[in-house]
Residue frames relative to the residue before (quaternion, step in Angstrom):
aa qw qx qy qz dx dy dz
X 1.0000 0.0000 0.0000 0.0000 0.00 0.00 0.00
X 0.3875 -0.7382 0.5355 0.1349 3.40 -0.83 0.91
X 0.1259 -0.9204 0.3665 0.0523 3.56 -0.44 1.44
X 0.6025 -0.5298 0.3197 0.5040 3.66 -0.60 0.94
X 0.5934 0.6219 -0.3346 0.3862 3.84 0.79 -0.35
X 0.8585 0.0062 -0.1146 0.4998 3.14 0.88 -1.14
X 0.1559 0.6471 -0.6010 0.4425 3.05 0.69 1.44
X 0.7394 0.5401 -0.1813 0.3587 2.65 0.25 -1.70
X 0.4984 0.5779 -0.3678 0.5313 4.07 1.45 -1.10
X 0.5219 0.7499 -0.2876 0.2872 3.23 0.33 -1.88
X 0.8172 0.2579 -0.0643 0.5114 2.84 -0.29 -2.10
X 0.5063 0.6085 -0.4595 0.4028 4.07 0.70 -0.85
X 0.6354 0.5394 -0.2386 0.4984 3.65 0.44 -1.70
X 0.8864 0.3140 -0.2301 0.2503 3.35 -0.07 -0.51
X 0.5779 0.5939 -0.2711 0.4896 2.93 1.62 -0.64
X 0.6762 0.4298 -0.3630 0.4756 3.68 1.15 -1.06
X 0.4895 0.5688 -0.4211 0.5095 3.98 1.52 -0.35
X 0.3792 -0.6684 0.5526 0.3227 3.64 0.13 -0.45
X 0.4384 0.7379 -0.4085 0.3104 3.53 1.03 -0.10
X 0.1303 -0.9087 0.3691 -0.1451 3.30 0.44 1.35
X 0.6089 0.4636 -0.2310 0.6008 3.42 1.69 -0.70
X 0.5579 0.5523 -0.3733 0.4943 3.68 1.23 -0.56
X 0.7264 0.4909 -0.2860 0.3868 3.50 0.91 -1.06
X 0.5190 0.5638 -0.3537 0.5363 3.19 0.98 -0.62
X 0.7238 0.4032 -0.3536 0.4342 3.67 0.25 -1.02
X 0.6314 0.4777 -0.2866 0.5395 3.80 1.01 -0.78
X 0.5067 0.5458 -0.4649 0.4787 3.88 0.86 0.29
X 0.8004 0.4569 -0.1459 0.3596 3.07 0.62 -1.49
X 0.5198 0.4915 -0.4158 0.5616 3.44 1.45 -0.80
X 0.7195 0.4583 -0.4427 0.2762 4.03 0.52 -0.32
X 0.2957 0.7698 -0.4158 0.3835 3.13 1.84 -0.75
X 0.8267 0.4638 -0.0117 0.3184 2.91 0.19 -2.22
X 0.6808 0.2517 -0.3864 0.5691 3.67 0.90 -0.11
X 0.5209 0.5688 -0.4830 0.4145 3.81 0.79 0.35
X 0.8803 0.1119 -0.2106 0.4100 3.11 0.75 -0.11
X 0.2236 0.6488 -0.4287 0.5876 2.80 1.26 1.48
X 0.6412 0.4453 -0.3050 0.5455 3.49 1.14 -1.44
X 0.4606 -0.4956 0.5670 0.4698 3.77 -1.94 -0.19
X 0.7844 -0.4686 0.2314 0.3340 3.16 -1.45 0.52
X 0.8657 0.0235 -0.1423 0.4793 3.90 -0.44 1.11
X 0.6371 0.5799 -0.4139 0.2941 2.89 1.41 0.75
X 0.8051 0.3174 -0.1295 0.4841 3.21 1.49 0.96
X 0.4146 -0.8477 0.3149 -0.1020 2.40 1.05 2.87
X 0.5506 0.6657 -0.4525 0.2211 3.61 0.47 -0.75
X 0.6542 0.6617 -0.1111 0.3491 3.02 1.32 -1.47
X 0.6529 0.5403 -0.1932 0.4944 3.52 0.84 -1.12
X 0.7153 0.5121 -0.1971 0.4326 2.83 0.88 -1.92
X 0.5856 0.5916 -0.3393 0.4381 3.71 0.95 -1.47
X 0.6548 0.5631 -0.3716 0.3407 3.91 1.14 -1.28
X 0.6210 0.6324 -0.3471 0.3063 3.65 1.04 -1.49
X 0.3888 -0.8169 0.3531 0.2383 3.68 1.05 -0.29
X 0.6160 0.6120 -0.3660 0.3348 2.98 1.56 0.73
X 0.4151 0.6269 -0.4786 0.4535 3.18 1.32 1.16
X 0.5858 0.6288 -0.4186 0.2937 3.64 0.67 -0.20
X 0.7090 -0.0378 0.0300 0.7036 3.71 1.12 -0.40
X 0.4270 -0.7081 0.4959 0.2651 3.10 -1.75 1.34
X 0.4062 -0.6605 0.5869 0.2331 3.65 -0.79 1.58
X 0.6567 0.5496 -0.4651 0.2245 3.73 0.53 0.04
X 0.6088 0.4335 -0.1891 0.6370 3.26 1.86 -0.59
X 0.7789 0.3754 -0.0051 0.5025 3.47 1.12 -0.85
X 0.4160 -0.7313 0.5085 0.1831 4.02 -0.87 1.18
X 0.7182 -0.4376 0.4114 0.3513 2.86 -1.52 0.50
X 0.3916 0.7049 -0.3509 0.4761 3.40 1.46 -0.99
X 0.7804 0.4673 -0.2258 0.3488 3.25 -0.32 -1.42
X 0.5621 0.6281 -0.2936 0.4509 3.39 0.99 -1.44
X 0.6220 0.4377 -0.3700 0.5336 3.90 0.14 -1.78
X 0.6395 0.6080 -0.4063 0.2372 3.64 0.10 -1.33
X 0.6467 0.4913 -0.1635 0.5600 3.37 0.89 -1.78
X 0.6838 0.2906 -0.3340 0.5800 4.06 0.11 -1.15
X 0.6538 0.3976 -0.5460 0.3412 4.17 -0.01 0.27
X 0.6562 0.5132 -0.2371 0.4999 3.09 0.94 -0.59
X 0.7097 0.4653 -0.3778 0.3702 3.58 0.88 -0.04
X 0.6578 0.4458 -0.2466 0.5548 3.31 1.74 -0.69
X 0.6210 0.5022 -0.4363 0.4144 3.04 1.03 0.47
X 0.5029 0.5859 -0.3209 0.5485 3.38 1.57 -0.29
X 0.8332 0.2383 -0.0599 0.4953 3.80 0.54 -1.05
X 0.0196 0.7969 -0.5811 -0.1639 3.88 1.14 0.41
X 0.8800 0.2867 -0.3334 0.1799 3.37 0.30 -0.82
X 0.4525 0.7351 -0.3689 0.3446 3.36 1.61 -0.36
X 0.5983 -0.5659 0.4792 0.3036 3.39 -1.69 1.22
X 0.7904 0.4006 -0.3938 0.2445 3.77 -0.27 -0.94
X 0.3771 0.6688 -0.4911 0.4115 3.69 1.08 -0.87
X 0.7954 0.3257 -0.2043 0.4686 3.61 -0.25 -1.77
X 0.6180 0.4286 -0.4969 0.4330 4.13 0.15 -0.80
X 0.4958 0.7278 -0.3161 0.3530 3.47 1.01 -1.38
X 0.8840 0.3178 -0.0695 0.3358 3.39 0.09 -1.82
X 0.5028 0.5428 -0.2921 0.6060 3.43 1.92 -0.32
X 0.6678 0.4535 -0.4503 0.3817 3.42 0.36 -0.28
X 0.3018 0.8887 -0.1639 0.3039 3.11 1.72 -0.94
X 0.8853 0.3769 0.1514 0.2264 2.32 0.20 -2.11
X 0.6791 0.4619 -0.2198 0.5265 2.59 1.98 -1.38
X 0.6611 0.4746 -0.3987 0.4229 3.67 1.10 -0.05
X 0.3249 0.6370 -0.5612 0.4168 3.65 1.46 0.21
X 0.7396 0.6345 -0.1253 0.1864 3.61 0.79 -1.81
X 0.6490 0.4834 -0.1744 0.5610 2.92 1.82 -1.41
X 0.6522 0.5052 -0.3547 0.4401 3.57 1.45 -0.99
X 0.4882 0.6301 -0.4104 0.4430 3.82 1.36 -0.45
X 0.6501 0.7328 -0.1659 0.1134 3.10 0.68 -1.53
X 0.7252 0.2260 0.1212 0.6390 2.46 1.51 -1.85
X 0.6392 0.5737 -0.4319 0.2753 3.43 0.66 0.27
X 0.7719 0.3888 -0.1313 0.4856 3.35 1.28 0.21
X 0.6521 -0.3911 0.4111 0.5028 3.90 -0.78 -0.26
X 0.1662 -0.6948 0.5906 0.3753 3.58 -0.20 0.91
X 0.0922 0.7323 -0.6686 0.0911 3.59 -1.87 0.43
X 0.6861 -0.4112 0.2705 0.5358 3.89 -1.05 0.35
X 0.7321 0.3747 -0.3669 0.4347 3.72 0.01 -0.51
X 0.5064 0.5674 -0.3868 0.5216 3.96 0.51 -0.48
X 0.8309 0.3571 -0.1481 0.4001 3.07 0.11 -1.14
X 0.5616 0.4040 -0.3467 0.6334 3.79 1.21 -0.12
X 0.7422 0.4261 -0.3931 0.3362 3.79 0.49 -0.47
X 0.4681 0.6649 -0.2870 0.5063 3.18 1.96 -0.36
X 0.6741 0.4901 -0.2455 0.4951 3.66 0.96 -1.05
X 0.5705 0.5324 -0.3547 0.5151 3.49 0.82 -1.27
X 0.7166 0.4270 -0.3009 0.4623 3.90 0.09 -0.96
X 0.6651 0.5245 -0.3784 0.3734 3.23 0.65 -0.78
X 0.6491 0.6236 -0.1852 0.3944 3.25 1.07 -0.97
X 0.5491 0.6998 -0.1712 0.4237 3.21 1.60 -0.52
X 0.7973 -0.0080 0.0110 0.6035 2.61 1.37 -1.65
X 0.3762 0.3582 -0.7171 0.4647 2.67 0.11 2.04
X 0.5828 0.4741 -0.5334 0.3887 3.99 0.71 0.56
X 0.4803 0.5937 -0.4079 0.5004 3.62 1.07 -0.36
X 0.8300 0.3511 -0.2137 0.3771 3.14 -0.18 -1.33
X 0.6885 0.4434 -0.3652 0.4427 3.65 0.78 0.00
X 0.3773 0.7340 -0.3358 0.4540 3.21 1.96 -0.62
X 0.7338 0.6115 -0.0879 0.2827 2.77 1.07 -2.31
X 0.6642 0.4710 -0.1482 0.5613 3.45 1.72 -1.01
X 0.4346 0.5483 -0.5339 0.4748 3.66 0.93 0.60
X 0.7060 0.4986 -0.0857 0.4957 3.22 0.69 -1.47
X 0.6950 0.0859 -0.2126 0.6815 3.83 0.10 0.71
X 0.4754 -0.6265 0.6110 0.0904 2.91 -1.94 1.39
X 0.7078 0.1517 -0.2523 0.6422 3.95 1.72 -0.19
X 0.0684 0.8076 -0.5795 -0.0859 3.81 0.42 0.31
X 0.3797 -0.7587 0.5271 0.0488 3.86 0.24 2.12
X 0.8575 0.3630 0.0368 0.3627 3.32 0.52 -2.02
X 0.6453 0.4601 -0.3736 0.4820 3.25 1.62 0.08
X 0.4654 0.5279 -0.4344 0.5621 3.34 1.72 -0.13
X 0.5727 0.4626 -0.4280 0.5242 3.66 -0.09 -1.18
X 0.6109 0.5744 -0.4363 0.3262 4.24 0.13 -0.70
X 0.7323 0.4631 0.0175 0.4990 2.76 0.50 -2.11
X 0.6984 0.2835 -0.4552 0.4739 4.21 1.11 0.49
X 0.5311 0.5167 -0.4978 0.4507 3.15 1.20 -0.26
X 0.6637 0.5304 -0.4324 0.3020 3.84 0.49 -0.64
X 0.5450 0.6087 -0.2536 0.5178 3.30 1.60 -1.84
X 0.9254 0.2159 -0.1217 0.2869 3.71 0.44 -0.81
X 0.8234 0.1209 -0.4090 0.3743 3.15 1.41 0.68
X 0.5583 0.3500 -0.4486 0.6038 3.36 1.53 1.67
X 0.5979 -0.5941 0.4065 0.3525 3.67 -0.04 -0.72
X 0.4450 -0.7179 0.4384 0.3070 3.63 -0.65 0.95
X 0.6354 -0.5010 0.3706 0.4559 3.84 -1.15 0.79
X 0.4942 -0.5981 0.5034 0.3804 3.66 -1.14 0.27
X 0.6579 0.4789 -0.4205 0.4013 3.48 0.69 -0.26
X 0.4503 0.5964 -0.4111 0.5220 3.59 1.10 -0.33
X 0.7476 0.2137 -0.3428 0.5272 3.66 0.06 -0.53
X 0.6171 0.4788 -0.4947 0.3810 3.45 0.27 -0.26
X 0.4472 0.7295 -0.2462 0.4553 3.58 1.24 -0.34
X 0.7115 0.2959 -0.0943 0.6303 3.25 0.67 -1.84
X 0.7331 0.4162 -0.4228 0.3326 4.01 0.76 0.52
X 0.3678 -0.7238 0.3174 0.4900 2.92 2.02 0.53
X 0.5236 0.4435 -0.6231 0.3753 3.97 0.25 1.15
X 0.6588 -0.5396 0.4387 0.2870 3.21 -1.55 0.51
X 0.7976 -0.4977 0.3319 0.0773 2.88 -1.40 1.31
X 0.4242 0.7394 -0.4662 0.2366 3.97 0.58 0.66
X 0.6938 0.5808 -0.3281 0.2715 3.47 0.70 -0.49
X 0.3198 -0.7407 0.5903 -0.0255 3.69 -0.59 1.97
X 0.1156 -0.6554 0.5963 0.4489 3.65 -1.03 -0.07
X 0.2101 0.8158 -0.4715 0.2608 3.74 1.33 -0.08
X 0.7246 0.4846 -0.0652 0.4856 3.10 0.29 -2.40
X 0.8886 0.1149 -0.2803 0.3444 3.73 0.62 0.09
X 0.2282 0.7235 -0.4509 0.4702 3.23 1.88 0.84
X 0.5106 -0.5583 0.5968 0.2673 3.83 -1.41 0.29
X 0.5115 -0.6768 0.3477 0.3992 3.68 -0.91 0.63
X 0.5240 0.5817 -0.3483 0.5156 3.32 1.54 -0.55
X 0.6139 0.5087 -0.3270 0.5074 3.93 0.51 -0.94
X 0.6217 0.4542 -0.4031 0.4947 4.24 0.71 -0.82
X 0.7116 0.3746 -0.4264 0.4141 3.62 0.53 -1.47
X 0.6906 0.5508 -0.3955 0.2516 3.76 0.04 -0.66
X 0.6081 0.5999 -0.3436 0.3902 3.20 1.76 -0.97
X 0.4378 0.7963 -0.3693 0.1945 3.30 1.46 -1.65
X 0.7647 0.3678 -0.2451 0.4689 3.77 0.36 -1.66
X 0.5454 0.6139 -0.5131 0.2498 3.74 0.37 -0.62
X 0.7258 0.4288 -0.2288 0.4869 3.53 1.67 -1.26
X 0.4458 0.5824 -0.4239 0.5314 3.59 1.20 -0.44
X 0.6533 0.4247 -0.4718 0.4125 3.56 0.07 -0.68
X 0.7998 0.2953 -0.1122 0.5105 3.78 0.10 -0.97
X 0.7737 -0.3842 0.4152 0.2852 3.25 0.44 0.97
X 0.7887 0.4306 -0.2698 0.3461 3.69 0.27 -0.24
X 0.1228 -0.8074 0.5655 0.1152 3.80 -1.64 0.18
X 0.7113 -0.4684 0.3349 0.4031 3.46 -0.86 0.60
X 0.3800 -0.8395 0.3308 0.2035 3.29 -0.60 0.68
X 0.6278 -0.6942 0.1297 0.3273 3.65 -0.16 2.14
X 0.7983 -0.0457 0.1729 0.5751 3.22 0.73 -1.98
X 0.5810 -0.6257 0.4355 0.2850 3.52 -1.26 1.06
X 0.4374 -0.5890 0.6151 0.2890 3.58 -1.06 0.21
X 0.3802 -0.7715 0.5101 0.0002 3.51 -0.95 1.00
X 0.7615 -0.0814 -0.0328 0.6422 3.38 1.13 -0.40
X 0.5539 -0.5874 0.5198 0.2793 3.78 -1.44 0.44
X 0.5222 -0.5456 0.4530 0.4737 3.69 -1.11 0.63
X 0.7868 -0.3448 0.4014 0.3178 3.11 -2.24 0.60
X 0.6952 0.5325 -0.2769 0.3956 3.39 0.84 -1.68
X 0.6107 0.6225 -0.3909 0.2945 3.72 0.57 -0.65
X 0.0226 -0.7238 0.6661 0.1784 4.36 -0.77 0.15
X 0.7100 -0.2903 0.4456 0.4616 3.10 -1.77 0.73
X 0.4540 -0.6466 0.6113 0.0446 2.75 -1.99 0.66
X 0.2300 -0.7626 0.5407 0.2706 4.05 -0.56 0.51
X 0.8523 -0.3768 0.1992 0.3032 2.96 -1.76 0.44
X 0.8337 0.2246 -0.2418 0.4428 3.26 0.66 -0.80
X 0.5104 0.6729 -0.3215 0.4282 3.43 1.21 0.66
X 0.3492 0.7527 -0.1978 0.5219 2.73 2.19 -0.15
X 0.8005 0.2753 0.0095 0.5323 2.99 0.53 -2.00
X 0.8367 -0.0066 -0.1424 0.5287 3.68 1.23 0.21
X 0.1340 -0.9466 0.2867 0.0614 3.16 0.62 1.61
X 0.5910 0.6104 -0.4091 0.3329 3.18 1.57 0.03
X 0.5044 0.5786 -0.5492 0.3304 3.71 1.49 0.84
X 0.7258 0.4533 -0.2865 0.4309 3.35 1.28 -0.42
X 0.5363 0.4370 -0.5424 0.4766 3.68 0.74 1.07
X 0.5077 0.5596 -0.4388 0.4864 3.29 1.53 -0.24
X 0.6964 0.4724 -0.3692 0.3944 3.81 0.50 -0.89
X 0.6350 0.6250 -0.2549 0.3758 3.58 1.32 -0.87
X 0.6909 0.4120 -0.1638 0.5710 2.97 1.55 -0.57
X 0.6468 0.4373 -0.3573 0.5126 3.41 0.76 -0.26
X 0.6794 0.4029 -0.3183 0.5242 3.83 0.86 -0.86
X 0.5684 0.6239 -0.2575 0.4704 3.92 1.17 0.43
X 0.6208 -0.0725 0.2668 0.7336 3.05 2.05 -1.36
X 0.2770 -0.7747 0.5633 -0.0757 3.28 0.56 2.21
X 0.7955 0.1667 -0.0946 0.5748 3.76 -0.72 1.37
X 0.2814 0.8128 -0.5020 0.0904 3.88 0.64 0.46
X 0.1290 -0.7739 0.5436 0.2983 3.51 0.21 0.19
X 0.5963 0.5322 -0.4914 0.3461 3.82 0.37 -0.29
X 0.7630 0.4784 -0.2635 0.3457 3.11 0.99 -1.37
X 0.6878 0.4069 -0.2737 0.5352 3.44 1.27 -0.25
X 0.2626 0.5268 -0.5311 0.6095 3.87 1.26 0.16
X 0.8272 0.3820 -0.3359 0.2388 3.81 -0.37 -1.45
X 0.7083 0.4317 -0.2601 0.4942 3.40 1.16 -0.76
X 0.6687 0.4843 -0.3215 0.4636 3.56 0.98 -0.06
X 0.3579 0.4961 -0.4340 0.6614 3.54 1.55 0.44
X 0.8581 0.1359 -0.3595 0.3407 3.54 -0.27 -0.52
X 0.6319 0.5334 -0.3928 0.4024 3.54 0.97 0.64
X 0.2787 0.6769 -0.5708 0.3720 3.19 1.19 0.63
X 0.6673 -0.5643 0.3695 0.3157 3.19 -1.52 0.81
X 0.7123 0.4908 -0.3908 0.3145 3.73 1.22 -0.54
X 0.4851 0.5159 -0.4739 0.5234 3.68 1.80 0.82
X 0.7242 -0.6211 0.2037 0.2196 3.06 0.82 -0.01
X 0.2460 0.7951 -0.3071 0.4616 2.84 2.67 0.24
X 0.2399 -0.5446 0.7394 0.3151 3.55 -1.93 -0.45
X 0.6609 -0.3123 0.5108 0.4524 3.07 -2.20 0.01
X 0.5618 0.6425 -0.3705 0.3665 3.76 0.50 -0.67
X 0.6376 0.6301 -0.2589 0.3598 3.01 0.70 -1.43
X 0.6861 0.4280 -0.2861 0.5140 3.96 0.80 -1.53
X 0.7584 0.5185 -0.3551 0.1730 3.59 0.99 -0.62
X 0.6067 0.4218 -0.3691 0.5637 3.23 1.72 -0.22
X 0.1268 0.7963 -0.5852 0.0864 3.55 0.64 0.59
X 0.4364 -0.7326 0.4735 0.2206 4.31 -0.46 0.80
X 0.3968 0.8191 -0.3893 0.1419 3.65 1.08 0.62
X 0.1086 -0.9040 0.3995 0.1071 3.05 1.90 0.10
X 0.8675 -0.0900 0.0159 0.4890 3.91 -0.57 -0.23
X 0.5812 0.6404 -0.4090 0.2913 3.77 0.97 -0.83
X 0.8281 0.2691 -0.0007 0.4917 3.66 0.95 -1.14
X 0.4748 -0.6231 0.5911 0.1919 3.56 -0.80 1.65
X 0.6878 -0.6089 0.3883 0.0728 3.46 -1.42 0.91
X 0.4494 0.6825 -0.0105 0.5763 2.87 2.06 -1.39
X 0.7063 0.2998 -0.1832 0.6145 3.43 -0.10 -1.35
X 0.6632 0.5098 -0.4239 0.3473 4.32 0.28 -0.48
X 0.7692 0.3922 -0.1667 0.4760 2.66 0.70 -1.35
X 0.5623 0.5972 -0.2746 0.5018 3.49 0.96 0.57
X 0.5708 0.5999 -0.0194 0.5603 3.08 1.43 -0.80
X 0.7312 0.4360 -0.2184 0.4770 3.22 1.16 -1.01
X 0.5764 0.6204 -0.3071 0.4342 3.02 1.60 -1.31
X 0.8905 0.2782 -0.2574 0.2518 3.58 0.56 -0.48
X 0.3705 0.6490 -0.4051 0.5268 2.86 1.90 0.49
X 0.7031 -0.4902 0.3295 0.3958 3.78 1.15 -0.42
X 0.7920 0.3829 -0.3570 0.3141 3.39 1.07 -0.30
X 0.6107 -0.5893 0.3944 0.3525 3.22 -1.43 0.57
X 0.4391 -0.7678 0.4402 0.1542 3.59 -0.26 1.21
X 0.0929 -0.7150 0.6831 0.1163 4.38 -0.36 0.80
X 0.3211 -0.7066 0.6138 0.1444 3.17 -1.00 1.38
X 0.4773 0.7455 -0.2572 0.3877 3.86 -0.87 0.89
């Protein structure tokens, strides 16, 4: 069994080598004993994805981090984990933006701007794997606890790709946003994406209006029974988003996800499972 410890070495050892093509190969061997393992019983993975194992953030900034994950996707353009890697990143740059201040017009554009980021990785991230588990699971945690990029949905309405929150921010609201990403290493993101991976289907109606069930289905019909991917959505239904116990029970997973592996899932997200 591969432990969060020495994973964690692993991935240290290599990152301070520069050996970037090794790492990549050590992603994928985790890929590969995750799903090998039964569902949630082999954390390394997930955990290895969040990207805080590459450098210790206790000695070392968030700064530093981007630094290391630019330099890895630039080593491996074509490889899947770099990008799942650098979106996950990202999205915890967003949530840590989020909340670390007075929300107000800049916060809230520097949030979007990031968001946007990572949601280009992670779609990047789905060219590049024929089941990309962990770039879905990415892309619901983003969809479900901030908000996908407008140009993404304009995407999933089959129109081209134009909406910035930049382009409707004040010039005074952009400069203020500017440092929130400088702090962490990060920059507005260059050039829109034009078309969604191959792997993606149309989206139904009520996935529309709440899109974090259909990155759950993508991810579950990728990896039938996922416990991460339901772990992720049962974190943001905890009552302190503002959900009910109700809420997990009408959950739209119809055939993809064993009962078991939910009701597990909840338990460690916090909730108090009703047997029944």
């Amino acid at each position: 069994m591969q432990t969060l410890t020495r994973t964690r070495q692993v991935i240290r050892e290599l990152v301070q080598a520069n050996s970037f093509i090794e790492l990549t190969r050590f992603f994928d061997s985790l890929e590969a004993q995750w799903r090998q393992a039964p569902p949630g019983e082999f954390p390394a993975y997930l955990a290895a994805i969040e990207g805080h194992m590459l450098v210790d953030l206790e000695n070392q900034s968030d700064r530093a981090l981007s630094q290391v994950l630019k330099a890895w996707v630039d080593a491996c353009p074509k490889a899947y984990h770099p990008q799942v890697v650098m979106g996950m990143h990202c999205f915890h740059r967003a949530c840590q933006v989020q909340s670390a201040g007075q929300r107000n017009a800049a916060r809230l554009l520097a949030v979007e701007q990031i968001c946007e980021t990572a949601t280009a990785h992670l779609l990047r991230a789905m060219d590049r794997s024929a089941q990309p588990v962990a770039a879905a699971i990415g892309m619901l945690r983003i969809s479900a606890q901030l908000r996908e990029p407008g140009w993404l949905i304009e995407l999933f309405q089959g129109q081209p790709a134009r909406y910035r929150p930049s382009a409707h921010a004040d010039v005074e609201v952009q400069e203020a946003a500017a440092p929130l990403l400088v702090k962490h290493g990060l920059l507005p993101l260059a050039e829109l994406p034009q078309a969604l991976p191959a792997c993606l289907s149309r989206r139904v109606d009520h996935e529309n209006e709440a899109p974090r069930y259909y990155w759950l289905r993508h991810a579950l019909v990728a990896r039938p029974g996922c416990f991460e991917a339901i772990q992720a959505l049962a974190v943001y239904l905890l009552p302190r988003w503002g959900a009910s116990f109700d809420a997990l029970g009408c959950w739209p997973m119809g055939r993809c996800a064993r009962r078991g592996t939910k009701r597990c899932a909840m338990r460690c997200a916090g909730w108090p499972w009703k047997n029944g």
